[in-house]
C-alpha positions as CSV (number, residue, x, y, z in Angstrom):
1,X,-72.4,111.6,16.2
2,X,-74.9,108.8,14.3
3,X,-76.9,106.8,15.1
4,X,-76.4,104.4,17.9
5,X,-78.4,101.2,19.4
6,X,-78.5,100.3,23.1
7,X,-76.2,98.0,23.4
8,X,-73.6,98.6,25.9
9,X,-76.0,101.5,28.4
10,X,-75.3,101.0,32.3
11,X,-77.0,101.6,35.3
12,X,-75.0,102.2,38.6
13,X,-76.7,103.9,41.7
14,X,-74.2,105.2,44.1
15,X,-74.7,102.6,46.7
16,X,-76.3,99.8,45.2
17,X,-73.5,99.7,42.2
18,X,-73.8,98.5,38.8
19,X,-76.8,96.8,37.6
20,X,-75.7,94.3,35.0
21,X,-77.7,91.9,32.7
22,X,-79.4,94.7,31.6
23,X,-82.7,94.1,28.9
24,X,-84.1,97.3,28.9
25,X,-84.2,100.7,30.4
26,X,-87.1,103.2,30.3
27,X,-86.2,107.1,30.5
28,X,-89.3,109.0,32.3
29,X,-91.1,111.2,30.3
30,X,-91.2,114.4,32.0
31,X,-94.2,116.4,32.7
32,X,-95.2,119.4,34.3
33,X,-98.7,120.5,36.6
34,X,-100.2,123.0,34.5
35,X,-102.5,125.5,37.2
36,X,-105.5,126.6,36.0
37,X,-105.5,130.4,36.7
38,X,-109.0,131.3,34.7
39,X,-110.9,133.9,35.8
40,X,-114.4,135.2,35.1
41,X,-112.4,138.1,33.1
42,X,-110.2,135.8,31.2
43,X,-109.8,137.1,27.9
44,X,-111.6,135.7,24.8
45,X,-113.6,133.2,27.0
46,X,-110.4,131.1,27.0
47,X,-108.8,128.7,29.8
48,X,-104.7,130.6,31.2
49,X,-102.3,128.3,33.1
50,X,-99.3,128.3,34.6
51,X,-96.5,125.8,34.4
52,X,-95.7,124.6,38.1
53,X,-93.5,122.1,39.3
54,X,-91.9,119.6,36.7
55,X,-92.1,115.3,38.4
56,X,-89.0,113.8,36.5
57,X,-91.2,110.8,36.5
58,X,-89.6,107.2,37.2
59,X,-86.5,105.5,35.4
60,X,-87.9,101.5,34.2
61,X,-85.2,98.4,34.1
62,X,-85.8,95.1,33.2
63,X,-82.6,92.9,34.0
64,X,-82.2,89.0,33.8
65,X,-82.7,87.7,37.0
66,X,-79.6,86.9,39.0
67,X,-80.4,84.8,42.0
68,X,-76.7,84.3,43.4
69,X,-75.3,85.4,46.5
70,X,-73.6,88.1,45.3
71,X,-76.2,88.7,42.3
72,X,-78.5,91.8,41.0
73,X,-81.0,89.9,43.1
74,X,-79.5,90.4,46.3
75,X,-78.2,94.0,45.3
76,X,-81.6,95.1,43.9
77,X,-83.4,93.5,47.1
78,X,-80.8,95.2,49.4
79,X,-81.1,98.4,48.1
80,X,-85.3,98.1,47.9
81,X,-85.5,97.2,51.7
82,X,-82.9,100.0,52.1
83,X,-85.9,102.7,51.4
84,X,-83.2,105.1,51.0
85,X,-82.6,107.4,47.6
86,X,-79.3,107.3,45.9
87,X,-77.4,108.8,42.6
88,X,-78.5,106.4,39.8
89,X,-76.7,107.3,36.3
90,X,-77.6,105.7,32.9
91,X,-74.4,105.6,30.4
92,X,-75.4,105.4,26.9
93,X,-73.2,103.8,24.5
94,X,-72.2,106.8,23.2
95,X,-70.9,108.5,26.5
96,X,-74.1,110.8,27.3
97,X,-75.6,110.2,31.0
98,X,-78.6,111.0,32.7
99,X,-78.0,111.7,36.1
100,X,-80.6,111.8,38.9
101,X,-81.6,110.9,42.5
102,X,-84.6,108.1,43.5
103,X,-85.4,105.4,45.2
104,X,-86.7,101.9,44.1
105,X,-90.0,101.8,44.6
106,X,-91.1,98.6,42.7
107,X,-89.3,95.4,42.4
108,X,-90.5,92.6,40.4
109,X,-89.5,89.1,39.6
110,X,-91.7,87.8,36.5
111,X,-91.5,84.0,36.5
112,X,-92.5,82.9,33.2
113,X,-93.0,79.5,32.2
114,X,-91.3,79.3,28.9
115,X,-89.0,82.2,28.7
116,X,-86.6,83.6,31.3
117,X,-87.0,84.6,34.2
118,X,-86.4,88.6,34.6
119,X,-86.5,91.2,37.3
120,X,-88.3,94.9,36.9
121,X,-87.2,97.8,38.7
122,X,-88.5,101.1,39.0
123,X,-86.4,104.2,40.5
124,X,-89.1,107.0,41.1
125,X,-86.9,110.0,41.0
126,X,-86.8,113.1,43.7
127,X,-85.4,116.1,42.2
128,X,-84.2,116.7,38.8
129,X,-82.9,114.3,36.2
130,X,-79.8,115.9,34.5
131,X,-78.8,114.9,31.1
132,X,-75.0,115.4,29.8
133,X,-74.2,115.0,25.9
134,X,-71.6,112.7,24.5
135,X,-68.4,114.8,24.4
């Protein structure tokens, strides 16, 4: 495959549906607790960790805001005051998904003066974030 620009990704969460008007979309960067397991008798004077438990992070979304009935608005603010986590899959252009499980756990509506007017969303994730290759 070549290259390819972002035009066209999705975002559909299991109960909320798809998130349309997308601007943006912000994979976590994953990171890992490193334990610090140094002893008086560590060797050479130098630090020895262990790699613990892996946070997937959070997935970030801007969308243009949709205040209709039946609009991201509703669906986004629905699914926020829902508190629960669902199955939230990114489709990039080129057929490869990430896969994963969170909740949203900020929802913003930036009101600027002279540009549009937008919605943020973050998904903290629970669990891990699966990534399938284009095919």
């Amino acid at each position: 495959m070549g290259d390819i620009i972002g035009h066209g990704v999705t975002l559909a969460g299991g109960t909320t549906g798809t998130v349309g008007k997308i601007l943006s979309i912000g994979i976590p960067g994953r990171t890992a607790d490193m334990i610090d397991v140094t002893a008086a008798d560590s060797a050479d004077k130098t630090c020895e960790y262990l790699v613990g438990l892996i946070d997937e992070g959070e997935i970030t979304v801007e969308v243009k805001y949709d205040g209709s009935n039946s609009g991201i608005a509703q669906k986004l603010n629905t699914a926020f005051q829902g508190r629960a986590a669902e199955s939230w899959t990114i489709t990039l252009p080129d057929s490869s998904t990430f896969v994963g499980s969170g909740a949203i756990s900020n929802l913003g509506t930036p009101i600027p003066i002279r540009d549009k007017v937008t919605q943020t969303i973050t998904i903290k994730l629970s669990g891990k974030l699966t990534y399938t290759p284009a095919s």
